[in-house]
Structure formats: C-alpha cells, structure tokens
Phi, psi and omega in degrees: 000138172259126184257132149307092163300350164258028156177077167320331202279354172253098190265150183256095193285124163211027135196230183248340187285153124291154179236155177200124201231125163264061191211146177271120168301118191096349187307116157316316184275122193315312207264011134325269196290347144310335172274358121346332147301333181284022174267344150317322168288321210276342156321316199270001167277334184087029181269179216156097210262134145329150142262201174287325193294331171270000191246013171316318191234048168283147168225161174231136165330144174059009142339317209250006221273169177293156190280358182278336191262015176269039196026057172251216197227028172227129202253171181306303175312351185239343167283324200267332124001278190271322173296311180291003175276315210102297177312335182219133188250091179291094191304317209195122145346111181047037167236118181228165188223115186263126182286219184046224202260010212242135154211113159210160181294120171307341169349275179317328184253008141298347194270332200286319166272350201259351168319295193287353172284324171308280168347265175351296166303323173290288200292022192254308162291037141084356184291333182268176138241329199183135216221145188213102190246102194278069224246168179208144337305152166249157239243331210272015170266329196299115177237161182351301192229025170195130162277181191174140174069031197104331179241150167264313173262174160222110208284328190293329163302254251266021147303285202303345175281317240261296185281040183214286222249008167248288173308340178072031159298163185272292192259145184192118167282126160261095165263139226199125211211035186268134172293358181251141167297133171277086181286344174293313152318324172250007149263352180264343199244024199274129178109326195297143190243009165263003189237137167278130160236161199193094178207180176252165177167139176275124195302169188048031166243183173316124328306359199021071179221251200007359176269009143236140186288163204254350198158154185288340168267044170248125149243080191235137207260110180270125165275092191304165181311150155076022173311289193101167206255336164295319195280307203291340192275339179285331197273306161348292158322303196249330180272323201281276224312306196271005164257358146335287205290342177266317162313319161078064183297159153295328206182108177291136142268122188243133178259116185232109182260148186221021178282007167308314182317155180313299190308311177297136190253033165257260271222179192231008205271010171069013188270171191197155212298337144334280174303323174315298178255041174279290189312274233288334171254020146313250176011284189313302182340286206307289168330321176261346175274339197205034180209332171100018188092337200286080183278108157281107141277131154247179225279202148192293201229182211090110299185347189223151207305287192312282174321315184284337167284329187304320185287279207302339175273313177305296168311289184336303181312310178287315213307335184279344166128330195318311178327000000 
C-alpha cells in the first residue's frame, strides 16, 4: 500500500509493502531534494510515490509534535544543550536550524523521523507486513546529542524507541549496510540489550570509527575497499545470520543506505543490486523465522541518481514479494 501522508488513514493498496514518503519543499540541503529521484526506480515497480508538488502540504503523524515527545533520544534539556554548543540555532518553539556540517528546514527532518514512527505503527498493528520508508534527510550519523553528516534525527533509532517503549517489544534488530558506520545508531544503542545492531562500512571513511566494539550487542563488519559483493555477502553469512538467529528479533529495522555501489563515487566496496537484494531477502528470512515477518526500512545514504533507484527498486521488489 502506498499511505498518502496527507491523509493516512486512506491508504492506496497497490501491494503487500507500505512505501512512507517525506521531502520538504525548499529543503537547502541538495541531497534532499535529490533524493526525490529515486522515485523513478520504485515507479517502475508500480508504487506510485507523491512528487514534491503533493507532497507541499503533507504530514505524517507525531511529525509536527516537538521531537522529545516522540519517545526519542533527544530530550528538551539536550536541544538546549546543544544550542549553547553551537550546534544548534533554536528559531521557533520546536524549529531548530542545526549548524556544524549539517543544514536544513526542521520540517523536513521531523517528516522524516516521524515517517518512521508511522511506519512503525503500521506493521506492529498488522496493516502492513513491511514498510520501506523513503525518506530524505537520513538519519544513522545522527547521536544521542549531536547531528552530524546529513542527519539531524536518527529516524530509525526513534522507529525502535517508538516500538520498545510504545509498543513494549522486547527484542528489536537494527541492520544497517550503509557504506559509512552508522556511528549514530550505535551511540544511542550500545549497552541496551533489547536492541541488535548488526552492519557493514568501508573502513577508513567518514566518521572514521566503528571497527572496535562498543558493546556485546554490537555486531559491526569493516570492510577493506574493493571488497565487492562476495565478502559482503560472506560477512553477512557468518557474523549477521547467526547472531540474528540467536537473538531472535521481534522486529527487523534496516538503515538501507545504497552508496556502496560500485556506481556511487562515496565509497569503494563495489556493491551492486544484486547484492541489495540477496542481503533483504536474508533479512526477510530472518522475519519470518523470528519476526511474524515485520521490517521497517529506511532510507538512508546514496548519492548518484541511476544506482540509487536501481537498488532501492531491487530492495523494494523483495521486501513487497515481488522478487
């Protein structure tokens, strides 16, 4: 189904997936409104994505609400924080213009986390099975108390808060295949022991961190340049499946980033749509043995038009059955 964010509650059935779509009209940072292209790959699938002209007066639930009451991880007392840091320019009751390497119309990055809170609620009430939420800014650079990399929020963290502590999951897999370490996702979540985080990234980029663990529920695989899509798929085998399978989630979350490809000029590990949708339907696997099926994804880095819809079209096709 595709839900109309200007009006959820009338959903448009055109598969077994939700699609949840974001982007702010006017939004500064280029790589918004480029990510708005990738509706070209997931068309040809027969998703039928808003364009921006429609999407001027969208809203998605819990979106417009301040971002502390969204059970997330960034609290009033850390906005304010963060302003006397320099990090952040609070404009309007619950509008900030986040500084450092980071610049956008707050808008954008509430529709953005609150897509995944939307998201969230549909497949945990069963309307849904799997939600691929195609959202711009993204999020998994974003920590506890600082954006950083394109993100403001870290929409997927506050999927997973949103289902832990509004919904009472227990157990909950983040996996995350973006070519930059989601240092953010893993500053919010290192110690919690309801939550798995389990991903890849080609050492020595941007944030240049993630190759010693933070904690026993971190499983995350640095990958030299020029990997290529067998070692990801080797890594993939022998670290993520089984500590998936001993974990046992409730509920998968994917920060699915696709600049891995070969095509994309951030990173170098070469991957290509193929390997995208090998890895999801591992995942899907995964879901169905230990999740009742229930994925949320979002969107999260890629960079070059052509590839990123080819992937993002690759992913989709499974999570919706298509493949």
């Amino acid at each position: 189904r595709l839900y109309d964010v200007a009006d959820p509650a009338k959903p448009t059935p055109i598969g077994s997936a939700s699609v949840v779509s974001s982007v702010a009209e006017g939004a500064l940072n280029r790589i918004t409104m480029r990510g708005s292209r990738i509706y070209a790959g997931t068309y040809r699938l027969g998703i039928q994505i808003l364009d921006i002209d429609q999407m001027r007066n969208a809203y998605i639930p819990c979106c417009e609400a301040p971002y502390w009451k969204m059970e997330s991880d960034l609290s009033a007392d850390g906005v304010a924080a963060m302003a006397a840091a320099g990090t952040v320019a609070v404009l309007l009751p619950g509008a900030y213009y986040f500084l450092r390497d980071t610049h956008l119309p707050p808008i954008a990055a509430l529709r953005a986390a609150g897509a995944a809170v939307h998201a969230t609620d549909l497949v945990i009430r069963g309307e849904v099975s799997t939600a691929f939420c195609s959202v711009r800014p993204p999020g998994h650079h974003a920590e506890y108390g600082a954006c950083m990399g394109f993100c403001f929020f870290n929409n997927v963290a506050v999927g997973i808060r949103h289902a832990l502590n509004v919904h009472g999951l227990q157990r909950v897999a983040v996996i995350d295949f973006d070519v930059h370490h989601g240092n953010g996702t893993e500053d919010i979540f290192k110690g919690d022991d309801r939550v798995l985080m389990c991903s890849i990234f080609e050492k020595g980029l941007y944030p240049f961190n993630g190759e010693e663990s933070t904690g026993p529920n971190m499983c995350n695989v640095g990958l030299p340049s020029r990997s290529g899509g067998d070692k990801f798929r080797e890594a993939v085998t022998n670290e993520w499946l089984p500590a998936l399978n001993a974990f046992k989630p409730e509920m998968i979350f994917i920060s699915a980033g696709f600049d891995a490809h070969r095509e994309d000029d951030m990173g170098n590990l070469g991957f290509v749509e193929a390997d995208y949708a090998w890895v999801t339907q591992q995942l899907m696997a995964v879901a169905k043995a230990h999740s009742k099926g229930r994925i949320v994804s979002c969107l999260e880095g890629g960079y070059v038009m052509s590839p990123l819809a080819r992937s993002v079209a690759a992913h989709v096709k499974v999570l919706i059955g298509a493949d």
